[in-house]
C-alpha positions in Angstrom: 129.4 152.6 102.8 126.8 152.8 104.9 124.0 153.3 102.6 125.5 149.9 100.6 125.4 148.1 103.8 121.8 149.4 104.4 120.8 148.6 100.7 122.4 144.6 100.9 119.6 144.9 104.1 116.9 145.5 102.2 117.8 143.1 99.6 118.4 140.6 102.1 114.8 140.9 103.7 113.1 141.3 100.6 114.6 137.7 99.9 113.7 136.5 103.0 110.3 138.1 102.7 109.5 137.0 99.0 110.7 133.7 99.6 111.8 130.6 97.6 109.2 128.8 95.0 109.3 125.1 96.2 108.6 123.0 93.4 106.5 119.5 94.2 103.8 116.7 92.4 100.7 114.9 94.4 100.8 110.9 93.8 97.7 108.8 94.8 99.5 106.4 97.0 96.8 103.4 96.1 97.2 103.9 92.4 100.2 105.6 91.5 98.3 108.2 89.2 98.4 111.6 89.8 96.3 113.4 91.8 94.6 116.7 89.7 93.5 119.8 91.7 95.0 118.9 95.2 94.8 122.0 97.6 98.3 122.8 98.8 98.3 125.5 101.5 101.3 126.9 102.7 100.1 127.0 106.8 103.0 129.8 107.7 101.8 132.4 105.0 98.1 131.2 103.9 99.3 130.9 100.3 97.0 128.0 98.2 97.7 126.3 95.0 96.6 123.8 93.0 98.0 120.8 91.8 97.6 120.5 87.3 97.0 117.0 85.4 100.5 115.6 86.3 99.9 116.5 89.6 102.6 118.7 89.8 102.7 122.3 92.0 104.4 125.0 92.6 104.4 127.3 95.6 106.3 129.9 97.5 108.2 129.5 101.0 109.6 132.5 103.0 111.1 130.6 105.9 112.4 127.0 106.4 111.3 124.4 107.8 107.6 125.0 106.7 104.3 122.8 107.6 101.7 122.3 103.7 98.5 121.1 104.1 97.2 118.8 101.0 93.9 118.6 100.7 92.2 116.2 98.0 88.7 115.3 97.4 88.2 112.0 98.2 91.8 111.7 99.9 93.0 111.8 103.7 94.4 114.8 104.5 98.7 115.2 104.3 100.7 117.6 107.1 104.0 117.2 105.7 107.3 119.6 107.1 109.1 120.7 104.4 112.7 121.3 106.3 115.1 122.4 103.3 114.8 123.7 99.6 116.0 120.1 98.4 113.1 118.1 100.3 111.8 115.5 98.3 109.5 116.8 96.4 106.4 113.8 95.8 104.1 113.7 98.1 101.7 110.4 98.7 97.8 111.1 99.5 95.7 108.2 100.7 92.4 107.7 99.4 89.7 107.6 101.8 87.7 104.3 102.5 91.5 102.2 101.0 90.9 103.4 97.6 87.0 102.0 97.0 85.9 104.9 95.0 89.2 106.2 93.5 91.3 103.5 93.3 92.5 102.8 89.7 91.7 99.5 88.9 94.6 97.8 86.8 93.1 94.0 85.8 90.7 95.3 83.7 91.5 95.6 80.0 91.3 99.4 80.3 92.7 100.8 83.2 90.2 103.2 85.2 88.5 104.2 88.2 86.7 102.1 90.5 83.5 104.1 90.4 83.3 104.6 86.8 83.6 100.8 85.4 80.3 99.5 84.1 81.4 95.8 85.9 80.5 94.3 89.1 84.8 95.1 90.7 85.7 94.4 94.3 89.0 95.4 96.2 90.4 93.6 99.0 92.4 96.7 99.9 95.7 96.5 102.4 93.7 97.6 105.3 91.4 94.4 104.3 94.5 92.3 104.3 96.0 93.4 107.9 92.7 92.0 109.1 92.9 88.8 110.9 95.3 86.6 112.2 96.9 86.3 108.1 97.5 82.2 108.1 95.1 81.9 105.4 94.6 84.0 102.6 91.5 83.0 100.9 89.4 83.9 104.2 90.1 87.4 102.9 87.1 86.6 100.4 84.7 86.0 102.5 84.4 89.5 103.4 83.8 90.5 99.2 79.7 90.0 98.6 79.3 87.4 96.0 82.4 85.3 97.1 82.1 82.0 99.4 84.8 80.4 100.5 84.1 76.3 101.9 87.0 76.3 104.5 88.4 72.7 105.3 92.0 73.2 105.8 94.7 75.7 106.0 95.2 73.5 102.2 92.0 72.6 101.7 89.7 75.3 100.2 87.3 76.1 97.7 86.4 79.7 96.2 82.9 80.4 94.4 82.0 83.8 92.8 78.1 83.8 92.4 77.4 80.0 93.3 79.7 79.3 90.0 82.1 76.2 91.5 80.2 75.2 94.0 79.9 72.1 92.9 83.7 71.2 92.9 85.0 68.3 95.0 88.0 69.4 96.3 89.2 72.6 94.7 88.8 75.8 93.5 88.1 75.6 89.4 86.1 77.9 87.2 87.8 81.2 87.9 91.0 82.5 86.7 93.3 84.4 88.9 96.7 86.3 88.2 99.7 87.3 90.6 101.3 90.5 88.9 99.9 89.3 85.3 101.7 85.7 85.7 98.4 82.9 85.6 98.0 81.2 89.1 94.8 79.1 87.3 96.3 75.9 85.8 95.4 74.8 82.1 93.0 72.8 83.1 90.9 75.5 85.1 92.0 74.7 89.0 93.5 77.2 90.9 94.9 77.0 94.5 95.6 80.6 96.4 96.2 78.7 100.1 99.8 79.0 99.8 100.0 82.6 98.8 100.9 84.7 102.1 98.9 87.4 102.7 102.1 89.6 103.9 103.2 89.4 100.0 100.5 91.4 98.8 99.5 95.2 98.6 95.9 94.4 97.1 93.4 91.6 95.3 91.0 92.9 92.7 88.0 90.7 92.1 85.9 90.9 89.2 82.5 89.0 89.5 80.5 87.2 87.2 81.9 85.9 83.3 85.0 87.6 82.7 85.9 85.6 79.5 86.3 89.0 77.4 89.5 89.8 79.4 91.3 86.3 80.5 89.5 83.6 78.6 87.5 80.7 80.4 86.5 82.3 83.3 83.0 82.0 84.1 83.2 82.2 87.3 85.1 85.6 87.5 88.9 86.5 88.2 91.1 87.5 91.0 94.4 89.3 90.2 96.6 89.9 93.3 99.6 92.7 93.4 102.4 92.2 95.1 103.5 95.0 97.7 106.0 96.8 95.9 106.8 100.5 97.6 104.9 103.0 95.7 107.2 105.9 97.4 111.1 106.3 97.9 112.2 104.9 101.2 114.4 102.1 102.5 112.6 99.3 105.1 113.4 96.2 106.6 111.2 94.5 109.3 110.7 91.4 110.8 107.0 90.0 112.9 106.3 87.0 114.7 103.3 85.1 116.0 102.4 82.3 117.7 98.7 80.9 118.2 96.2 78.4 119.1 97.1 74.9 118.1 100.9 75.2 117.8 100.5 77.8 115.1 103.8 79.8 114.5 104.5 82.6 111.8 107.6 84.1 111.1 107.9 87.1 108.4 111.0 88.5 107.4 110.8 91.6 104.6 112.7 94.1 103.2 112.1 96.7 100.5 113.8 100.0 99.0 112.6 102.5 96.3 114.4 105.5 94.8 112.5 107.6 91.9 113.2 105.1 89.0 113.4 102.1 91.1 111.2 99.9 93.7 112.0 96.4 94.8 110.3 94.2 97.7 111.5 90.3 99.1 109.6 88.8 101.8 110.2 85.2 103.0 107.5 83.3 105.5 107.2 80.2 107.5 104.0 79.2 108.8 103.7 76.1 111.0 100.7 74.7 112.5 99.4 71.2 114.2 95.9 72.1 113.3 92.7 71.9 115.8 92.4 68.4 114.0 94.2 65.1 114.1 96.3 64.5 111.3 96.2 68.4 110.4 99.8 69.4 110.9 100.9 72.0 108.2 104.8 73.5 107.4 104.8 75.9 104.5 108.2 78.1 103.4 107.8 80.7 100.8 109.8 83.5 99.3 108.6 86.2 97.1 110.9 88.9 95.1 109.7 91.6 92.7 111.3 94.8 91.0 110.2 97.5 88.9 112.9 99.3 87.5 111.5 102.7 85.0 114.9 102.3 82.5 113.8 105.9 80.8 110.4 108.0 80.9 109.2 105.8 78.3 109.8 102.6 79.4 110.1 100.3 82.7 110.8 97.0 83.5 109.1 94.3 86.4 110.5 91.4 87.6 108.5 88.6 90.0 110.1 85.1 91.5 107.9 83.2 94.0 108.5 80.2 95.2 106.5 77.8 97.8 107.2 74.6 99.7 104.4 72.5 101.4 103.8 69.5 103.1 100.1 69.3 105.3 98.2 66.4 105.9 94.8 66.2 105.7 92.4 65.6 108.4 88.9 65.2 105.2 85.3 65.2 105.7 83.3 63.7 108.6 79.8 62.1 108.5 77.0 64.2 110.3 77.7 62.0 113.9 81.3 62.9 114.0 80.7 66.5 112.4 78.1 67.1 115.8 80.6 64.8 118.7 83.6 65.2 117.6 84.9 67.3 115.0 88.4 67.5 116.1 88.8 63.8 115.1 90.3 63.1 111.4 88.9 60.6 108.6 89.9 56.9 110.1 90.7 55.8 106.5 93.4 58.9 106.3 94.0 58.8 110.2 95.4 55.4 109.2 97.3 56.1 106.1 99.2 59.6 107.3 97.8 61.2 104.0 99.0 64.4 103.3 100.1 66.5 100.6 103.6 68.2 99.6 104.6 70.0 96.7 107.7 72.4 95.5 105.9 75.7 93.6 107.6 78.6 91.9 107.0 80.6 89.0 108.7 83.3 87.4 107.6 86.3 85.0 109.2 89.5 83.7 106.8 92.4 82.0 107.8 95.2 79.8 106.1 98.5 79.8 106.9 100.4 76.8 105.2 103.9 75.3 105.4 104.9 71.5 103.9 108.3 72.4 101.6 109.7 75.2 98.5 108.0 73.9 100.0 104.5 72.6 101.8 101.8 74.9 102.6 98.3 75.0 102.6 95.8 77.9 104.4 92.5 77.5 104.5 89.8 79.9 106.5 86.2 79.7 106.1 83.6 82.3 107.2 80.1 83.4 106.0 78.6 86.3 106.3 75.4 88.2 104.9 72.5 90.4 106.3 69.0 91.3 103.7 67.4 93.9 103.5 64.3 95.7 100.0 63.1 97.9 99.2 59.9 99.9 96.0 59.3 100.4 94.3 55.9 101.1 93.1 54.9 97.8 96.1 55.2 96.2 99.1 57.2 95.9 99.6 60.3 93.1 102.5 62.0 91.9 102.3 65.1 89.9 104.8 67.3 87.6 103.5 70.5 85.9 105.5 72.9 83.9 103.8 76.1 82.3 105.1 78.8 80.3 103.3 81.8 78.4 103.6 85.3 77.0 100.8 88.1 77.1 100.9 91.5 75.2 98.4 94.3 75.1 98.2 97.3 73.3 96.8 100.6 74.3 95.4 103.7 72.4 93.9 106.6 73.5 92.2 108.3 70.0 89.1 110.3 68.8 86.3 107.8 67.5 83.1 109.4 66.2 84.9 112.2 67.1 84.4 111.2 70.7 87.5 110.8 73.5 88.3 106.7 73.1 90.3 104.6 74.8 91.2 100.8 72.7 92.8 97.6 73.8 94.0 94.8 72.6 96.4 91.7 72.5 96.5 88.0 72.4 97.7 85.8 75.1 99.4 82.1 75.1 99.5 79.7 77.2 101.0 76.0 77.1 101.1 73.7 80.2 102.9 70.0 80.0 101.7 68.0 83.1 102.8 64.2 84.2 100.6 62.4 86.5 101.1 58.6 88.0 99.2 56.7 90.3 100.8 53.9 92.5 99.5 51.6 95.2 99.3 52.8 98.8 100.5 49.6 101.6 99.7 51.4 104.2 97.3 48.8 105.3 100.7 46.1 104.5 103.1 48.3 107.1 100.8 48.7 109.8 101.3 52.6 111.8 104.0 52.8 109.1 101.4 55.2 107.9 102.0 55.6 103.6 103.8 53.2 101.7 104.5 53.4 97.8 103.6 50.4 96.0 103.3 49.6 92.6 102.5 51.8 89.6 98.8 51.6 88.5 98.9 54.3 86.0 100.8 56.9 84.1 99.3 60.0 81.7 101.4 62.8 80.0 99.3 65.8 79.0 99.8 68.7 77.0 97.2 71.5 77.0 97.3 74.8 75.6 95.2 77.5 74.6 95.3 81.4 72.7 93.1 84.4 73.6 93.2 87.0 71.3 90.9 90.0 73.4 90.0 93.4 72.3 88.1 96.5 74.2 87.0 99.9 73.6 85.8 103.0 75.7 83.8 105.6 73.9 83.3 109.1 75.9 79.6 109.6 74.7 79.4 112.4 76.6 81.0 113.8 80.1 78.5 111.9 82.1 77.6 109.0 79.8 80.4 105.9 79.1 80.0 102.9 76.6 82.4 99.7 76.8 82.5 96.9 74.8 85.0 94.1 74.2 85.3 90.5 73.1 87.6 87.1 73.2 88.5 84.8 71.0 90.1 81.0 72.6 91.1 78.4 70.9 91.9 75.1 73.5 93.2 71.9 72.6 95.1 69.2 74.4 96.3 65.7 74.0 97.2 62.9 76.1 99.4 60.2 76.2 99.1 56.9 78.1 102.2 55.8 79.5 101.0 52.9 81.7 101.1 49.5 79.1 99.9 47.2 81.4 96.6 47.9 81.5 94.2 47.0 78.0 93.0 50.9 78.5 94.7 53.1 76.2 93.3 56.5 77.3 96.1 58.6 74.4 94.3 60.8 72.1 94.4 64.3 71.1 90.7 66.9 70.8 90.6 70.6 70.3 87.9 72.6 71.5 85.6 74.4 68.8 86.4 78.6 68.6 84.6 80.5 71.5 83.8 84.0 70.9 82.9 86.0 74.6 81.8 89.1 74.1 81.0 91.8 76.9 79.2 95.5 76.6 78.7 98.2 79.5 77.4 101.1 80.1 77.8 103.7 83.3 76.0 107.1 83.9 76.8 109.5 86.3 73.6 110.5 87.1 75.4 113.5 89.5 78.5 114.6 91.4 79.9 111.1 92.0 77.0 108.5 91.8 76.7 106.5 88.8 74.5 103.6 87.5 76.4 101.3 85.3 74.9 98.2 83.0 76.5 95.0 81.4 76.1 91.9 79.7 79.1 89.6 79.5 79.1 85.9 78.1 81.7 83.3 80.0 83.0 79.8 79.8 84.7 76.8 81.2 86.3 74.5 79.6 86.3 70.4 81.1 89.6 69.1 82.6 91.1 66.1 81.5 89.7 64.2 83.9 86.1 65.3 82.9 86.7 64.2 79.5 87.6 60.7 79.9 84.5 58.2 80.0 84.1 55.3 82.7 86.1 53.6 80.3 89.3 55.0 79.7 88.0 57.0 76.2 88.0 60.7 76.0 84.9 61.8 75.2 84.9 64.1 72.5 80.5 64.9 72.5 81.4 66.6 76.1 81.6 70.8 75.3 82.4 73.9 77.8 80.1 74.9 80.3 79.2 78.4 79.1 76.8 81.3 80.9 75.8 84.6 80.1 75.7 87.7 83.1 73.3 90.3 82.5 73.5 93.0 85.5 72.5 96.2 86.6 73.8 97.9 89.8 75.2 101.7 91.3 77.6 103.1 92.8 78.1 106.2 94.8 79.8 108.5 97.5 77.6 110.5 99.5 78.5 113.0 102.3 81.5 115.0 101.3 82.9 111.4 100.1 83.1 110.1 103.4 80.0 107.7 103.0 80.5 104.8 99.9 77.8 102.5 98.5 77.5 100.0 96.3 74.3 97.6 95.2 74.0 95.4 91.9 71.4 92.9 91.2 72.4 90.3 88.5 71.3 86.8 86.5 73.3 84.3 84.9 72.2 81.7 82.8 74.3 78.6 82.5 74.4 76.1 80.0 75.7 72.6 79.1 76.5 72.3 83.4 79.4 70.3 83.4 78.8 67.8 86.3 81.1 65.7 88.3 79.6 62.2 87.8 81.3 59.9 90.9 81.8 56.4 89.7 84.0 55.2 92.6 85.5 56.7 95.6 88.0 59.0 93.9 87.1 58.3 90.5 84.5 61.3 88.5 83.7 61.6 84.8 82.2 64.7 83.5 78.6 64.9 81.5 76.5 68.3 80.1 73.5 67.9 82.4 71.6 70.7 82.3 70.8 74.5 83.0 71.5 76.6 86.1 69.5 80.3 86.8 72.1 82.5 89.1 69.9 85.2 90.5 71.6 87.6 93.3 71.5 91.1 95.2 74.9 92.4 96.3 75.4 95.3 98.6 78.2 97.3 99.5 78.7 100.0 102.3 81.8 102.2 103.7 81.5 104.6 106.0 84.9 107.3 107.5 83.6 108.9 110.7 85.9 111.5 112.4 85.0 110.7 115.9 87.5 113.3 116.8 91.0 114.9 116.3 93.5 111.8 115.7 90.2 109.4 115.6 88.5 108.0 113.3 86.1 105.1 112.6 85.9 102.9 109.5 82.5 100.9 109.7 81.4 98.8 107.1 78.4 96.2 105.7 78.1 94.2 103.0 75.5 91.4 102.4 74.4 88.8 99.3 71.5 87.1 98.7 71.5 84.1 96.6 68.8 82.7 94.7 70.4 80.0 92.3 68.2 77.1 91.0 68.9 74.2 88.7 66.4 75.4 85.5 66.8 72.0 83.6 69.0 68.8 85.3 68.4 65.8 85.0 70.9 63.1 86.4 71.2 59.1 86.4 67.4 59.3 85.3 66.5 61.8 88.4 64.9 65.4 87.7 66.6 67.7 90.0 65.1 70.9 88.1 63.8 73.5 90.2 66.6 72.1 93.5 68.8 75.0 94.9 72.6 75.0 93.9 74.2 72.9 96.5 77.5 74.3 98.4 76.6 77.4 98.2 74.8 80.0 101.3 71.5 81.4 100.9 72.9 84.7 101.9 76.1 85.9 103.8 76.1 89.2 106.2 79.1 91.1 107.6 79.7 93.8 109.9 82.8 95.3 110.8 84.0 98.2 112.4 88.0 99.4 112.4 88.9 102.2 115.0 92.2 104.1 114.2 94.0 106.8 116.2 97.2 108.7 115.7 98.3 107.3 118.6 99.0 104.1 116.9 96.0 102.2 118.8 93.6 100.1 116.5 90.8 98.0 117.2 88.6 96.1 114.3 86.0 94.0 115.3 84.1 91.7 112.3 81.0 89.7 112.9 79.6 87.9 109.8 76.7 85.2 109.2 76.4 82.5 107.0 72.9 80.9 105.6 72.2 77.3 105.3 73.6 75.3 102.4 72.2 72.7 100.3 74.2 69.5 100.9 73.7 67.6 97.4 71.6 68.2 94.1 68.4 66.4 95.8 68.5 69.3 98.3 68.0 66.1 101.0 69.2 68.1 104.0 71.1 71.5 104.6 73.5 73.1 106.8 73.2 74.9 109.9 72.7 78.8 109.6 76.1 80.2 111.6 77.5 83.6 113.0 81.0 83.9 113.4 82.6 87.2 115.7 86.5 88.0 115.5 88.1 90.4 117.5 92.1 92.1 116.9 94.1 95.2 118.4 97.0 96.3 117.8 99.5 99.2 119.1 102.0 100.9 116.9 104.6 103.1 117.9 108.1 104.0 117.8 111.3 102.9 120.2 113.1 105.1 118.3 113.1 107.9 115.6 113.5 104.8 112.9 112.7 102.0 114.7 108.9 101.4 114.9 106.8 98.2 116.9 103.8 96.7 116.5 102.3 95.0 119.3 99.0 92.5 118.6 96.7 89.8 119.7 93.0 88.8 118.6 90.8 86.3 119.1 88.7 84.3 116.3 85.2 82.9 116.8 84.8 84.9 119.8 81.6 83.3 120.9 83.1 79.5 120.3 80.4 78.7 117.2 80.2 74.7 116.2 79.9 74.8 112.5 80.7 73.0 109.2 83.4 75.4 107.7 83.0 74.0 103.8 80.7 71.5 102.6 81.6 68.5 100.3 78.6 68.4 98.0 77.0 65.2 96.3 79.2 63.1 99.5 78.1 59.2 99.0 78.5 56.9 101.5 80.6 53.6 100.5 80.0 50.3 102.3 76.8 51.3 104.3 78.8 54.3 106.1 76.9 57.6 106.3 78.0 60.4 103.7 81.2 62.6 104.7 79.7 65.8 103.9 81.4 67.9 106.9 84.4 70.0 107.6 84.4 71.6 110.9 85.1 75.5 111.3 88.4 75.7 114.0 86.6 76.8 117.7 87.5 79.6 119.8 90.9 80.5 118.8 93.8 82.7 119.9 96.6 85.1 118.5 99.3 87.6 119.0 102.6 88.8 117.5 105.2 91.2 117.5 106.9 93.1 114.7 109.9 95.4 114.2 110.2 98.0 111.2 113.2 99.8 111.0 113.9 103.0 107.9 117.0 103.7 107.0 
């Protein structure tokens, strides 16, 4: 008995001493793609292994609870306490530098890593995004080299990528954008990103220069934004609030929950704000909810629902005078007449992921979305209804071509948009402090526009170091339009359809070593006129006008230097436009479009990261990034004046920022940005310029936790730190009517200030 009793001993401790095999796979939390050859070291024992393609590992465990270390290259380290055999077994590395030389980037035709796509790609990453005081989303672009943003309004912006836009009134056209694979970019080219809330998204990937090869007219460039979903199981709910200069409020509730087949995020926001300017008050609601549901290992499904209500009034442009004495003073015209503008927004999409085998997939996408706008302004009033639907499919293959590794893509897209417009008398002038009053109808249009891409791509493998690319697009546009208003002798109804467009794009990228590669491209874009740019002083559509089309040829690096804690990027690029589509003012609201002439876009981009380790639990996140702009009309001529050889108005000479985010395990972060602006070109004639301008913001912010689940963070910051007076966007081409002095200015907001409070809690 006793030497049974002393043999169950030695069994036990033999157990105990050869331990259990814990079984568990390394996820790249930015991507979602495995993470090959992570180091997992078992801290108790010294025991290493190594994580295969899938990411998956397997390693021994004597006692538990027990302490891995995962290591990547090119990741931030993981301490993770294993405390029982059935611990969840996925563990989530972060990339260093938020994902700028690993990150997988998903809106290209061909999904792949950052540092390997022969294309000029920028990420606004979700460190990026938590920068700021979050009121207005398309500040975020300021900080990607190449982008501009004119900044009138919290509702009144305007995005250009390369100088391409520039020259827009208003708003933003000339660049596509997606949310989730759902187009944000109306038929008719003009996209407006103001009302999406920053606290909706987990990332924006920006691709510069002609992108018509993947998403159609796009000369400018596209920017697709993804929605937060969870990337790892866990249940959340929080809520944040803020309050700031000039009566602005924000309000954020969110919740989320993932499981390992199912991820699902809603997040509603209210931001209110009177605005640093008369007649700047702005209220906007929105709600956003999106799933992902994997129904088998083959197959998943994701869901999106936004929707957005609006109402700001506008404060416009002031003449030089004002823009220098008093820039908090609004437009007397819409002072007078209360203009504003509302709108209900929402769109909906579902996408299907389905794959035949490991090498061949299929990604469907259908979508509907939404708008139903009203806007006063002093010259008249407008009422707008929009309804768009579309589908998207894309097929992948992975094969051998030339017997060489290949990846292939390709799809076709459609895209159909029915929009009602009406113009009507504004009385404001009639109901004196009444502010605006409906009147009668003036006009009415129905318009139906639509348009087809078919795309296609392929990868070829040359060899391990050396990668080819090239792709192409097909689009076919066509629209009609219907006058509704009889009362007039102006019948504007007619139908025209575009000619074919073929885009097509090649690339190359070389890693000349370990991580630093040199990439090449040539890519051909286009933009198609709106409506409005088609119809001729008198009511006709105009069917000599043709797209504005431009060609991108580029060269630039990328690389990660010391141990992959150092990231740099520089390009230097030239893009030739042709048949510039110009905005020919004939009255105060009223434009019609003409081919005018040739633009030269010549640039230098550069890009730099840096993760310094100050100490244990410290670490500091400095980066700079800088364009220079060289863009010239080659050939424009204009009501019988030669503006060949002028610089591209609204659009810097070069932009510089510096930042520098400090991080600590204690939960303590500082960031603090300074960027500079050059002077821009005020009209074709290049008759005066803006002032040069440096702006410096400043935030901190304290996480930590009241309890084991139940997490705060505290934070203030303060915007234009040094109280700079400058013209925050630029309305180019401004004539004065009646003798008054051109409105080309809209003042940047003065020294401003912020702080919130929000609440996590995981269930």
């Amino acid at each position: 008995m006793k030497n049974l009793l002393l043999l169950l001993l030695v069994l036990i401790g033999t157990e105990q001493v050869i331990g259990q095999n814990f079984e568990g796979k390394v996820i790249n939390a930015a991507s979602a793609a495995p993470v090959l050859k992570a180091r997992i070291e078992n801290t108790a024992t010294g025991s290493v292994v190594l994580s295969d393609e899938a990411g998956n590992f397997e390693i021994s465990i004597v006692d538990f609870p027990a302490r891995l270390n995962i290591t990547a290259a090119g990741f931030e380290n993981l301490d993770i306490d294993i405390l029982n055999p059935d611990h969840p077994g996925v563990f989530y590395l972060n990339p260093l530098l938020e994902n700028l030389s690993e990150v997988i980037i998903t809106s290209t035709a061909i999904p792949a890593r950052l540092q390997e796509l022969p294309a000029p790609v920028s990420l606004v990453s979700s460190r990026d995004l938590k920068r700021g005081d979050n009121t207005n989303l398309v500040e975020k672009f300021n900080n990607v080299p190449g982008m501009f943003v004119n900044q009138g309004a919290l509702n009144t912006n305007k995005i250009n990528i390369r100088g391409i836009g520039a020259r827009s009134q208003y708003s933003t056209n000339r660049i596509q954008s997606y949310f989730d694979g759902i187009p944000l970019t109306t038929a008719e080219g003009e996209l407006t990103l103001d009302d999406i809330d920053p606290e909706s998204l987990d990332r924006i990937e920006v691709i510069k220069g002609p992108t018509s090869s993947i998403y159609g007219a796009g000369l400018g460039g596209s920017v697709n934004l993804f929605s937060a979903l969870p990337k790892k199981p866990k249940t959340e709910a929080s809520i944040k609030s803020q309050i700031g200069s000039f009566n602005t409020r924000k309000n954020v509730v969110r919740a989320m929950h993932a499981t390992s087949n199912t991820a699902i995020h809603a997040n509603f926001t209210n931001l209110t704000s009177d605005g640093y300017r008369d007649n700047g008050e702005y209220d906007r609601q929105s709600a956003l909810i999106n799933a992902r549901l994997q129904t088998s290992e083959d197959n998943s499904l994701s869901l999106l629902a936004n929707f957005t209500k609006l109402k700001a009034y506008i404060p416009s442009s002031l003449n030089k005078n004002d823009f220098l004495n008093n820039p908090q003073i609004a437009n007397a015209n819409w002072e007078a007449a209360r203009g504003f503008e509302s709108y209900d927004r929402g769109m909906l999409g579902a996408s299907y992921l389905h794959k035949f085998s490991e090498n061949f997939s299929n990604n469907t996408s259908i979508y509907l979305s939404f708008r139903d706008a009203y806007e006063p302004r002093f010259f008249d009033i407008l009422k707008e209804e929009r309804v768009s639907a579309g589908a998207r499919t894309r097929f992948n293959l992975d094969i051998l071509a030339f017997n060489l590794p290949s990846q292939i893509s390709f799809g076709a897209e459609y895209y159909n948009e029915w929009y009602n417009t009406s113009i009507f008398e504004n009385l404001f002038r009639e109901f004196e402090d009444q502010g605006s009053v409906l009147g009668q109808r003036l006009s009415g249009n129905e318009q139906d526009r639509n348009y087809i891409n078919f795309f296609g791509q392929m990868n070829l493998e040359v060899s391990e170091k050396w990668k080819l690319t090239a792709g192409f697009n097909v689009n076919s546009t066509q629209y009609s339009l219907n006058d509704l208003y009889v009362q007039d002798e102006v019948d504007q109804s007619g139908d025209y359809r575009f000619d074919l467009i073929f885009s097509p794009r090649i690339g190359s990228t070389y890693e000349i070593s370990t991580g630093k590669n040199l990439y090449g491209t040539i890519s051909h874009g286009f933009s198609t006129p709106t409506v409005a740019e088609t119809l001729t002083p008198e009511g006709l559509i105009n069917t000599d006008l043709q797209p504005e089309t431009g060609i991108n040829y580029e060269l630039g690096f990328k690389g990660n230097w010391l141990e992959n804690h150092l990231y740099t990027e520089f390009s230097a690029y030239s893009i030739r436009i042709e048949d510039l589509l110009v905005a020919q003012r004939v009255a105060e609201d009223r434009y019609v479009g003409l081919n005018a002439g040739k633009t030269i876009h010549n640039g230098l981009e550069f890009l730099v990261n840096y993760n310094w380790n100050l100490a244990p639990g410290i670490s500091a996140k400095p980066y700079f990034n800088a364009a220079f702009n060289f863009f010239e009309f080659e050939d424009f001529v204009n009501n019988d004046q030669d503006f060949s050889g002028n610089e591209l108005p609204g659009v810097p000479k070069s932009t510089l920022n510096l930042g520098l985010n400090l991080e600590s395990d204690l939960g303590l972060d500082l960031f603090a940005g300074y960027s500079t602006v050059g002077e821009i070109p005020l009209d074709d004639a290049n008759s005066g310029y803006s002032e040069n301008y440096q702006l410096v913001n400043l935030k901190a912010s304290w996480n930590f936790n009241i309890l084991r689940d139940l997490g705060v963070n505290f934070y203030a910051g303060i915007n234009n730190v040094f109280d700079e007076h400058y013209a925050a966007s630029i309305l180019t081409n401004a004539v004065g009517f009646g003798g008054a002095a051109p409105r080309y200015y809209y003042p940047g907001n003065p020294r401003n200030y912020y702080g919130g409070v929000q609440l996590n809690y995981l269930f």
